[in-house]
C-alpha positions in Angstrom: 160.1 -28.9 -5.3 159.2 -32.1 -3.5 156.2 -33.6 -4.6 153.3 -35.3 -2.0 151.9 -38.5 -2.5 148.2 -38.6 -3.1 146.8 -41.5 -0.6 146.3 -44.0 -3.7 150.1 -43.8 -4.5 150.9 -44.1 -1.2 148.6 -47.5 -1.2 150.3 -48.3 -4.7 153.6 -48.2 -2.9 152.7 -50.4 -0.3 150.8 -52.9 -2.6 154.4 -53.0 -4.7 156.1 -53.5 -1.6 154.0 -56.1 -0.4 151.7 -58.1 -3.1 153.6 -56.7 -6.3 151.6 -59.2 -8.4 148.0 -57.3 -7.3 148.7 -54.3 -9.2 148.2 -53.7 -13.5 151.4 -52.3 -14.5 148.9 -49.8 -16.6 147.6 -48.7 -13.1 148.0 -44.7 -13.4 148.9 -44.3 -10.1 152.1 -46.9 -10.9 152.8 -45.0 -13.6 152.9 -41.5 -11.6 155.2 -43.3 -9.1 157.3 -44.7 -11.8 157.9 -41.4 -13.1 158.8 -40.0 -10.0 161.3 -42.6 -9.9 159.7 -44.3 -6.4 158.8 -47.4 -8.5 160.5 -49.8 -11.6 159.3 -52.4 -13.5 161.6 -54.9 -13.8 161.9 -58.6 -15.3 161.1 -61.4 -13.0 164.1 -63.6 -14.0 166.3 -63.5 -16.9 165.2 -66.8 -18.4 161.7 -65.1 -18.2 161.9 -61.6 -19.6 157.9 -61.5 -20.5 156.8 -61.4 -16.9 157.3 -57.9 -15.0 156.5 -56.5 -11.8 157.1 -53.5 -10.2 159.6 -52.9 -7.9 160.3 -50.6 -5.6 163.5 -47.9 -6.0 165.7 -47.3 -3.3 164.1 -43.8 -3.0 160.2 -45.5 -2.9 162.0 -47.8 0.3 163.2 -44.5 1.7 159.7 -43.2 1.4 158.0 -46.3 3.4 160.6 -46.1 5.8 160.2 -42.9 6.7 156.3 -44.0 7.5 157.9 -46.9 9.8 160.9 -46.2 11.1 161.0 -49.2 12.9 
């Protein structure tokens, strides 16, 4: 069964899609998106594996896209 989005992991999703750096990766609104496999969190660069951010999953892009199809 398909799960809804409460409106603060809808906001989450946006503020991963557009200020990924705003958010504490112990948010538990990240967390709930994360398991729902909308969100990762993912290394920066390789050569600097201490600093994450979350990212968004090809199914959290299909989510926001849905929201703007334009």
């Amino acid at each position: 069964m398909k799960k809804f989005l409460t409106p603060h992991e809808l906001a989450t999703l946006l503020l991963v899609l557009l200020a990924p750096t705003q958010i504490s990766l112990t948010d538990p609104d990240l967390n709930a998106l994360q398991q729902d496999s909308l969100v990762e969190i993912t290394s920066v660069a390789p050569d600097a594996p201490d600093v994450l951010l979350p990212r968004l999953t090809a199914q959290g892009e299909a989510i926001l896209k849905k929201l703007n199809p334009a």
